[in-house]
Structure formats: structure tokens, C-alpha cells
N, C-alpha and C positions, 0 to 999 in steps of 0.2 A: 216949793210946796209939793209933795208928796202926792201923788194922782191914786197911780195904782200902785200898792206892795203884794207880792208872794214872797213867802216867810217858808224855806225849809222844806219846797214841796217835793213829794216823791211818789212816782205814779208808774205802775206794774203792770205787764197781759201777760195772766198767768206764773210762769216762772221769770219771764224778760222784765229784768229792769227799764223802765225808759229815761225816768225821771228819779235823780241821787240829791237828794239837800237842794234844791235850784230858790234860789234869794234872788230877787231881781226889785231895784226900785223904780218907779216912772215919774218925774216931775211934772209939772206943769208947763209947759212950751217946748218941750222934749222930745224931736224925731232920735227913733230908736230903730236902729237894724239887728235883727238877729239874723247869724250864719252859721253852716254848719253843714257836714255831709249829708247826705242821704241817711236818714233810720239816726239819725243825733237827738230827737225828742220836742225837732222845736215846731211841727205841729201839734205835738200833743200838748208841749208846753202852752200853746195860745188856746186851745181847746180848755185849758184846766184854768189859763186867765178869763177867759170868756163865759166859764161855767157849764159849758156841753159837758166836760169831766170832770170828777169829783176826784181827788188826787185823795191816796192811802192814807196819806198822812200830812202836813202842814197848813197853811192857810192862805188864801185872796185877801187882800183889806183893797174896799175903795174908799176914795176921802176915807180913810180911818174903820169903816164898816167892814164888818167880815161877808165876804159874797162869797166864801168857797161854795162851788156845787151849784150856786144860785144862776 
């Protein structure tokens, strides 16, 4: 079952891309690690899952609701 989806999200400062298409699903009973160099986007990606950022363009669903931004 389907917890959290980001759908396509893509999030910018300025001219710096950080965030290209990123689709990520989260199930229900699901530890998940994200890794990644320094400056790879994956604070900003949990910042735009969490709603601090509102990403350029894609969407957050929880259970199925749209939370981007929220």
C-alpha cells in the first residue's frame, strides 16, 4: 500500500538544477535509505517530501492526497 508518492518532481535555486523528474514510491512497512554525494539533492528532496519546499514542477500524494507545498 502506497504511503507517500512524489510524481516527476523538479526543484531549482536560481539557475542550479537540484531536483530532474525524481519519482520515488513509499509503502507501508518500508525502511528506506537514501544516499548520495554531497550537493545530490537529497536534502532538498526530503524538504519538498516534507513540504518546507514547494518543487517547480511535479507533485507529493499522501494516502493518495496531493500535499505538495503543504
Amino acid at each position: 500500500m502506497e504511503i507517500l508518492k512524489a510524481e516527476k518532481v523538479n526543484m531549482s535555486f536560481g539557475e542550479k538544477q537540484v531536483l530532474r523528474d525524481v519519482s520515488i514510491t513509499l509503502n507501508k512497512g518500508e525502511i528506506v535509505s537514501l544516499l548520495g554525494v554531497s550537493g545530490s539533492g537529497k536534502t532538498t528532496l526530503f524538504n519538498v517530501l516534507s513540504g518546507i519546499y514547494t518543487p517547480d514542477s511535479g507533485c507529493v500524494l499522501l494516502n493518495g492526497e496531493d500535499v505538495t507545498g503543504k
